[in-house]
DRENDO-1510 file (C-alpha; in Angstrom, 1 decimal, always signed):
<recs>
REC; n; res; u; v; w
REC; 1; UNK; -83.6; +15.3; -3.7 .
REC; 2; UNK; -81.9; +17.0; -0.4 .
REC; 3; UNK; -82.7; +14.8; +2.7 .
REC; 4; UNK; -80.9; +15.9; +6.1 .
REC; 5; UNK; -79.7; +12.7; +7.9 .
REC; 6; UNK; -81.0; +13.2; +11.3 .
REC; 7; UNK; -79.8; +13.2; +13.9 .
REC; 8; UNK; -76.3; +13.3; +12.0 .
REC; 9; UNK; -74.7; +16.5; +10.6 .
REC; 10; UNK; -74.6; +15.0; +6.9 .
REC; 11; UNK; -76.7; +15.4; +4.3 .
REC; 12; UNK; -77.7; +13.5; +1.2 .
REC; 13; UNK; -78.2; +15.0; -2.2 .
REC; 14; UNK; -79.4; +12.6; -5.0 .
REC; 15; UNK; -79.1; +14.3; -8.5 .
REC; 16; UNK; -77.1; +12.7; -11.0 .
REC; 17; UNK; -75.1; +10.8; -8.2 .
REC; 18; UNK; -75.2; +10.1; -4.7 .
REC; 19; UNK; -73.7; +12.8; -3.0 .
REC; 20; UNK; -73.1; +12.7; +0.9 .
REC; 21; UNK; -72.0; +15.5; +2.1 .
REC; 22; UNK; -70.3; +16.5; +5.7 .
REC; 23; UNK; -68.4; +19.4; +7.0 .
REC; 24; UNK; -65.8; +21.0; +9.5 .
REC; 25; UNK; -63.9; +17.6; +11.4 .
REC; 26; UNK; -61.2; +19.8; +12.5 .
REC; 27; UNK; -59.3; +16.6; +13.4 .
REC; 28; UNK; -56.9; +17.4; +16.0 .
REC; 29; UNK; -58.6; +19.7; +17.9 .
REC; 30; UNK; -57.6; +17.7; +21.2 .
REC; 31; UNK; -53.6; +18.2; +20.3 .
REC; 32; UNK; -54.4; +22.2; +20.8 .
REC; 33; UNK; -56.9; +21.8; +24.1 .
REC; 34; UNK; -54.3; +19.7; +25.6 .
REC; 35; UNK; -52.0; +22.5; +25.6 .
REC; 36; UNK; -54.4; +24.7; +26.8 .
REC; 37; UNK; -54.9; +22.2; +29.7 .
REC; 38; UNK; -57.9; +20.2; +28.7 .
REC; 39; UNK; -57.0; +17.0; +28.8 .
REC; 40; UNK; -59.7; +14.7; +26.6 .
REC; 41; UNK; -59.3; +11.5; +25.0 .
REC; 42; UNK; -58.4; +11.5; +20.9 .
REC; 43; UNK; -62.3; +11.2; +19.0 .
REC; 44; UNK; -60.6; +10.9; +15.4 .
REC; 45; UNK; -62.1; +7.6; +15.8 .
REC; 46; UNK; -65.3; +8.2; +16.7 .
REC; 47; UNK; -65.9; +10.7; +14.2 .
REC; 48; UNK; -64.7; +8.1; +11.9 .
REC; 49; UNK; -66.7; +5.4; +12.8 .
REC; 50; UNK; -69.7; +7.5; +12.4 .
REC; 51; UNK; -68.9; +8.9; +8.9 .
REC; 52; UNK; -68.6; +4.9; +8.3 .
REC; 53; UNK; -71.8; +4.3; +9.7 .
REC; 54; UNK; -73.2; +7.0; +7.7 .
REC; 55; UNK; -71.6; +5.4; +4.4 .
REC; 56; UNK; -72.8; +2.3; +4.2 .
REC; 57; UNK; -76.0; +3.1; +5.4 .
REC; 58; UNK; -76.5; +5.5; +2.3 .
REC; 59; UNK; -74.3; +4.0; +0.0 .
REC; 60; UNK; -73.1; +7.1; -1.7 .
REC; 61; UNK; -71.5; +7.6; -4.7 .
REC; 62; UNK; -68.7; +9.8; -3.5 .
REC; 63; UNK; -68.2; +11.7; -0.2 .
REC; 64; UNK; -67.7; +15.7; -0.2 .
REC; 65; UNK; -66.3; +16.7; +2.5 .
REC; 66; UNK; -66.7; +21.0; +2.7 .
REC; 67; UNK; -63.2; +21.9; +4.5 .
REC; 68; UNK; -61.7; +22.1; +7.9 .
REC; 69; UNK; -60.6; +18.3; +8.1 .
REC; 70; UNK; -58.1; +19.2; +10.0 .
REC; 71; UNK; -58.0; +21.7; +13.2 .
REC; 72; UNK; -54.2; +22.6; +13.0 .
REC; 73; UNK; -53.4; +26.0; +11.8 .
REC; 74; UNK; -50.4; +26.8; +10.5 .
REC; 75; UNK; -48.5; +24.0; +12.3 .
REC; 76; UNK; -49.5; +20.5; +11.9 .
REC; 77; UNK; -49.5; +18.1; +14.6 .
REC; 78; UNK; -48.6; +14.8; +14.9 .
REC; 79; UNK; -51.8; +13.8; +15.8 .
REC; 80; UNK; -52.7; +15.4; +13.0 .
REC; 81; UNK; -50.4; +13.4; +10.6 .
REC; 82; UNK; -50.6; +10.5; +12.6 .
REC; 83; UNK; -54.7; +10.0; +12.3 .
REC; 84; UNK; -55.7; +12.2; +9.1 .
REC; 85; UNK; -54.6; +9.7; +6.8 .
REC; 86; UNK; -56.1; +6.9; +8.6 .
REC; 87; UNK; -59.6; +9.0; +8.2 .
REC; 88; UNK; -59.3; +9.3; +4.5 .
REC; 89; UNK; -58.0; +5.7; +4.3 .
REC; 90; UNK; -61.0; +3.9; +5.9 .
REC; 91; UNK; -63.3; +5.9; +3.8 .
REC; 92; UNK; -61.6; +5.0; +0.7 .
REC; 93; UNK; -62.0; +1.6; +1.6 .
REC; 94; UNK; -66.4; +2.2; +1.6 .
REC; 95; UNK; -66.6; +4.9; -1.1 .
REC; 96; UNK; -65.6; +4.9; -4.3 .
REC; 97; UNK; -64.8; +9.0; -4.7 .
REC; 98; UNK; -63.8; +11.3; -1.6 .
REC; 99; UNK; -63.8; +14.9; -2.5 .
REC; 100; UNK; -62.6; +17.7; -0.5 .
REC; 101; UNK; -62.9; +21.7; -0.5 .
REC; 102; UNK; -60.5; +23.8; +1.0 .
REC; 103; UNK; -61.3; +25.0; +4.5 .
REC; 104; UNK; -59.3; +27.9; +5.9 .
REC; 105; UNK; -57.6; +25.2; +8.5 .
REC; 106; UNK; -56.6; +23.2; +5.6 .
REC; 107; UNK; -52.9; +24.0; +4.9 .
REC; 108; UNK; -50.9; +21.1; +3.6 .
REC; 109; UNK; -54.0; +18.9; +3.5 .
REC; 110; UNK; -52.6; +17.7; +0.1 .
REC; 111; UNK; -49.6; +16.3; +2.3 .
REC; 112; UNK; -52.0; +14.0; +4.3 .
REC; 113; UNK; -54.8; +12.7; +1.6 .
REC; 114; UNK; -54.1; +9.8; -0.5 .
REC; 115; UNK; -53.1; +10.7; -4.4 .
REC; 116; UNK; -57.1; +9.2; -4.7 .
REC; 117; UNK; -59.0; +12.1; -2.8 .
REC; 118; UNK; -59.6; +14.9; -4.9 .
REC; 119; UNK; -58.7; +17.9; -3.3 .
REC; 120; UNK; -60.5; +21.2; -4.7 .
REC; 121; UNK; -59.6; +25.0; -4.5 .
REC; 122; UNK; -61.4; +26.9; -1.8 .
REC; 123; UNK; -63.7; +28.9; -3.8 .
REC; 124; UNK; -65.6; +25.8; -4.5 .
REC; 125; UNK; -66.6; +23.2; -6.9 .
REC; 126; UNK; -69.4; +22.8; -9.1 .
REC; 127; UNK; -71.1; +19.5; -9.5 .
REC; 128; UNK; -74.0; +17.9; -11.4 .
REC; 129; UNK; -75.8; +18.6; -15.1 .
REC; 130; UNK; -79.6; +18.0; -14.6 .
REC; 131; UNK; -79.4; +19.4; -10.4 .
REC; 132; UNK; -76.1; +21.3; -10.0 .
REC; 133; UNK; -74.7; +21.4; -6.6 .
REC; 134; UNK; -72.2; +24.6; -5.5 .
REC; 135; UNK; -70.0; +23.0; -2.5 .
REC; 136; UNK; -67.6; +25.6; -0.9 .
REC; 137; UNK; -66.2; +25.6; +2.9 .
REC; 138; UNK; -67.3; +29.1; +3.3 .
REC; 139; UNK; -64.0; +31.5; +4.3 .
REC; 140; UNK; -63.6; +32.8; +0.6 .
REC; 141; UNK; -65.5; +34.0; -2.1 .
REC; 142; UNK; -66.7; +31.7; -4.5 .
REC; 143; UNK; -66.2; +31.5; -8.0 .
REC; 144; UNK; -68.9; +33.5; -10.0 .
REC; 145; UNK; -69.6; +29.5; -11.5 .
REC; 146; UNK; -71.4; +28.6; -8.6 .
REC; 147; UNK; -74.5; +30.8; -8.7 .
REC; 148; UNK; -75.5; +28.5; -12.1 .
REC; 149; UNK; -76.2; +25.6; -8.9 .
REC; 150; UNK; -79.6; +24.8; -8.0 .
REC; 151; UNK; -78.2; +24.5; -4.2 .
REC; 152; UNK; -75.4; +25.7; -2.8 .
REC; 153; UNK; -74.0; +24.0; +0.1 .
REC; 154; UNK; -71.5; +25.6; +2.8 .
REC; 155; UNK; -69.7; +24.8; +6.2 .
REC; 156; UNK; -67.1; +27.4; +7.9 .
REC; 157; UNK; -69.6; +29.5; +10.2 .
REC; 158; UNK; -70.5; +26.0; +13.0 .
REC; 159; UNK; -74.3; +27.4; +13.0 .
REC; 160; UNK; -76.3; +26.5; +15.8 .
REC; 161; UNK; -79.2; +27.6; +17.9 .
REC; 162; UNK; -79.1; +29.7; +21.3 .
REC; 163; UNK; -82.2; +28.4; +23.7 .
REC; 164; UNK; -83.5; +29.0; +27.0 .
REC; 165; UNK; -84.5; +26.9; +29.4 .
REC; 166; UNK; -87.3; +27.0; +32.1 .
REC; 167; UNK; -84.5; +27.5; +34.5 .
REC; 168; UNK; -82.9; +30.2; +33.0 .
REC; 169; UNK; -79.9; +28.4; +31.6 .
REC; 170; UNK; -78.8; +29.0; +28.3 .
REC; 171; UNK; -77.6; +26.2; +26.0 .
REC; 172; UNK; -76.1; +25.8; +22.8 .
REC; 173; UNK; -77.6; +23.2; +20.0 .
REC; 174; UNK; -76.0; +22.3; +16.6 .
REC; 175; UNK; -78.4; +23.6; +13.6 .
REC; 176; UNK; -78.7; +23.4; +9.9 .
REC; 177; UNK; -79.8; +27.0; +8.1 .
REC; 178; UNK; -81.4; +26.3; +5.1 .
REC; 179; UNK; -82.9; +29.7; +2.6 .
REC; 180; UNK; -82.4; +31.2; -0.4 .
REC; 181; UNK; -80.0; +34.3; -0.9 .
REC; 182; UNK; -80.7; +36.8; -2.7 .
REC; 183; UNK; -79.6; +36.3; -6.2 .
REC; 184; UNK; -79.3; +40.1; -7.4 .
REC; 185; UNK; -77.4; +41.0; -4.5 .
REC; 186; UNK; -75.0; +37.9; -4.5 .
REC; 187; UNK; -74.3; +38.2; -8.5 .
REC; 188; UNK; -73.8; +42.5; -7.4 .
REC; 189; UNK; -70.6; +41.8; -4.9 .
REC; 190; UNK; -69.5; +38.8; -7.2 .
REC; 191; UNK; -69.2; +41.8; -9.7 .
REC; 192; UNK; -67.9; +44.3; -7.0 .
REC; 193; UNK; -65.2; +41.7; -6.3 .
REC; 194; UNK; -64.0; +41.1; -9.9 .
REC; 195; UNK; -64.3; +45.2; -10.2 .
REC; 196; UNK; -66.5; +45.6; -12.6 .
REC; 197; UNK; -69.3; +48.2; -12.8 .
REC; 198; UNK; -72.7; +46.5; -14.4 .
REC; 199; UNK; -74.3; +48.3; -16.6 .
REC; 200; UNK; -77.9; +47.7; -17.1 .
REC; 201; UNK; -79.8; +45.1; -15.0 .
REC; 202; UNK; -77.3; +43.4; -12.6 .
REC; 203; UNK; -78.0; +39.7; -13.8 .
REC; 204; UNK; -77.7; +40.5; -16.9 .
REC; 205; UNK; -74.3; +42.3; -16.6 .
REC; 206; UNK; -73.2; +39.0; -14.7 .
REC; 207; UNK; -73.8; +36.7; -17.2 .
REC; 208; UNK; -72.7; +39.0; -19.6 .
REC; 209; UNK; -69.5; +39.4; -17.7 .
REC; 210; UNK; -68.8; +35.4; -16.5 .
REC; 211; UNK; -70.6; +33.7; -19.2 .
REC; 212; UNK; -73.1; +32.1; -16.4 .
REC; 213; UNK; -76.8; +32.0; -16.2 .
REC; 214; UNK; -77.9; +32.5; -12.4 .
REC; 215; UNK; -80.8; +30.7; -11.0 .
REC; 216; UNK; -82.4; +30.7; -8.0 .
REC; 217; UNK; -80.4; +28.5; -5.7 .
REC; 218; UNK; -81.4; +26.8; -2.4 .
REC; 219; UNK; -78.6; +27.6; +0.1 .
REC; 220; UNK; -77.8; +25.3; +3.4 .
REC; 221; UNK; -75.4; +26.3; +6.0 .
REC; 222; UNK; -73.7; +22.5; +7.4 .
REC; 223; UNK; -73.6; +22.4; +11.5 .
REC; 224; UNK; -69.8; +21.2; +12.0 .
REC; 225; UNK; -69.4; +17.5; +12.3 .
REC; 226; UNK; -66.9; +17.9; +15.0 .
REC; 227; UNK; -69.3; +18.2; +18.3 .
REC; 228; UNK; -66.4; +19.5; +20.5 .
REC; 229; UNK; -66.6; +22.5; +17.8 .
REC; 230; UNK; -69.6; +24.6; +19.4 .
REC; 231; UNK; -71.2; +27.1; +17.7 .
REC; 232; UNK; -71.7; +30.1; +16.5 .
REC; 233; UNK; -75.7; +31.0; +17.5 .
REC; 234; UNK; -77.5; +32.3; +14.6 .
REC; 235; UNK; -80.1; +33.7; +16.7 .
REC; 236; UNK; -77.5; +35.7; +19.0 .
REC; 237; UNK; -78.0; +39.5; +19.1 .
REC; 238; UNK; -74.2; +39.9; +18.6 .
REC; 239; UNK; -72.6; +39.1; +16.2 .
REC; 240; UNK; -75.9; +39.2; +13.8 .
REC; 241; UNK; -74.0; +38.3; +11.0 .
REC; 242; UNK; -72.5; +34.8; +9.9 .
REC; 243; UNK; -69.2; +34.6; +9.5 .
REC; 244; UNK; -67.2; +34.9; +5.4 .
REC; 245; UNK; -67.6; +37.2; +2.7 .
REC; 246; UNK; -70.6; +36.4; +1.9 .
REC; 247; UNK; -71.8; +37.3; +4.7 .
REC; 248; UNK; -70.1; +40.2; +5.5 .
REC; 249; UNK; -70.8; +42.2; +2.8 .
REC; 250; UNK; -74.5; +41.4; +3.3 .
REC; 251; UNK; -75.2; +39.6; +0.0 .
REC; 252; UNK; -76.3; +36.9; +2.0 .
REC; 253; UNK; -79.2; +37.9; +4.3 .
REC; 254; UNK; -80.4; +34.9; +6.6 .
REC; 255; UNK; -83.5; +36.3; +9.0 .
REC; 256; UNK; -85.4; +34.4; +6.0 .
REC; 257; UNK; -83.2; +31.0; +6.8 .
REC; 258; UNK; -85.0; +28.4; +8.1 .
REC; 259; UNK; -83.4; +26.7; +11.5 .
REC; 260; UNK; -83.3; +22.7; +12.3 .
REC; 261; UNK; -81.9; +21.2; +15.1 .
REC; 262; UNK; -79.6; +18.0; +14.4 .
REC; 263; UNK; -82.7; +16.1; +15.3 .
REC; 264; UNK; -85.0; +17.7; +12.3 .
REC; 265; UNK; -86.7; +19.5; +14.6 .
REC; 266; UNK; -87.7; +23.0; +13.1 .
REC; 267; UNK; -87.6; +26.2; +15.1 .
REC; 268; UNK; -88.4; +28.5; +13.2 .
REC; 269; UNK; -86.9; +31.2; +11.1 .
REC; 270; UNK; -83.6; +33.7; +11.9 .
REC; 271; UNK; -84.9; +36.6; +12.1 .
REC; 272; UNK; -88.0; +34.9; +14.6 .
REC; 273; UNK; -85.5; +33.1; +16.6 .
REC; 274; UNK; -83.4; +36.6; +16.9 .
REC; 275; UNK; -86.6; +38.2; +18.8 .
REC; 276; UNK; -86.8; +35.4; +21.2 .
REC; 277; UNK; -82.6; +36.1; +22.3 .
</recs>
């Protein structure tokens, strides 16, 4: 089962364990506005608190958190190093596993975790027997393992939603983006990637080739946890694509995607929401 946990960014994925799932924290962001000269108070804490909240009112069996803990990039900060381990403290103290997957502002995140959070490769991690969940941030290209998942799970691109208002003011909402890539053409760049030329059908040649059987995988795009973040608006005439390989090479089409606000409200899908811009 895959429930949203409205109105939070997180998501719960019951299979063979609990899973709770969160991405893009980018702790630290206030160390880089503050140099800018936006001056805002520290909300490591408040993010904390309500991942806690989150925690032990699900009561997962581990915590996967999909990259970008951190905000830093390549220099950490000493806010950075200061309240990171904190963060990955108090959740140890509520959960017994914490997980994390690469993000692309992840450097040296190994330096900051306690020796009991698993950190994983940023081409993702497979989990699960009976439902198999694919968790990657979402920068890189995944290993060809994960298109055996029955969902795959992503942050990295901060989706949200572009609206209008009666008054003609445009605003910016946080929003899940929830489909199903196309297979054929996901396995096809996977095999374009590892440079091999598939002969025959191309699923076939894929599982000939990475000794995987594909399936038909539900995909969900996280909002970022991080509400100082924004967004990138899915529904925006430019850029029209998401953001990461995937993406890029367009063997991930989303005008099919569905669209929820944080709130579980649901506006419709991309390619509808596109027409409205």
């Amino acid at each position: 089962m895959i429930r949203l946990l409205t109105p939070w960014p997180a998501m719960l994925v019951e299979g063979d364990e609990r899973l709770l799932l969160a991405a893009d924290f980018h702790l630290g962001i206030e160390y880089e506005l503050a140099k800018m000269g936006i001056n805002i108070p520290y909300q490591t804490e408040r993010f904390m608190e309500e991942l806690l909240a989150l925690v032990r009112e699900q009561r997962p069996d581990r915590v996967l958190l999909l990259g970008d803990i951190k905000h830093g990039v390549p220099i950490t900060s000493f806010q950075e190093k200061r309240e990171i381990p904190q963060f990955f403290k108090a959740l140890l103290e509520e959960v017994g596993r914490v997980d994390v997957v690469r993000g692309n502002h992840d450097a040296n995140i190994q330096n900051l975790a306690p020796e009991e959070v698993e950190i994983h490769p940023s081409r993702g991690l497979l989990l699960g027997e009976g439902f198999r969940v694919a968790a990657l941030h979402g920068h890189a290209w995944p290993y060809p393992r994960l298109l055996a998942a029955d969902l795959i799970v992503m942050g990295h691109n901060h989706p949200a939603v572009q609206l209008n208002t009666p008054l003609g003011v445009r605003i910016t909402r946080r929003a899940w983006v929830r489909g199903r890539p196309n297979v054929e053409r996901l396995a096809g760049a996977l095999l374009e990637k590892a440079r091999v030329k598939p002969e025959g059908e191309v699923l076939e040649a894929f599982e000939r080739e990475f000794g995987e059987e594909t399936k038909a995988p539900q995909m969900v795009i996280m909002p970022t946890f991080n509400d100082l973040m924004g967004g990138l608006p899915v529904n925006a005439e430019t850029p029209k694509s998401l953001l990461g390989p995937l993406f890029r090479t367009g063997a991930v089409e989303v005008d099919d995607f569905d669209v929820y606000l944080l709130d579980g409200t649901f506006l419709g899908q991309v390619g509808f929401l596109r027409t409205l811009a």
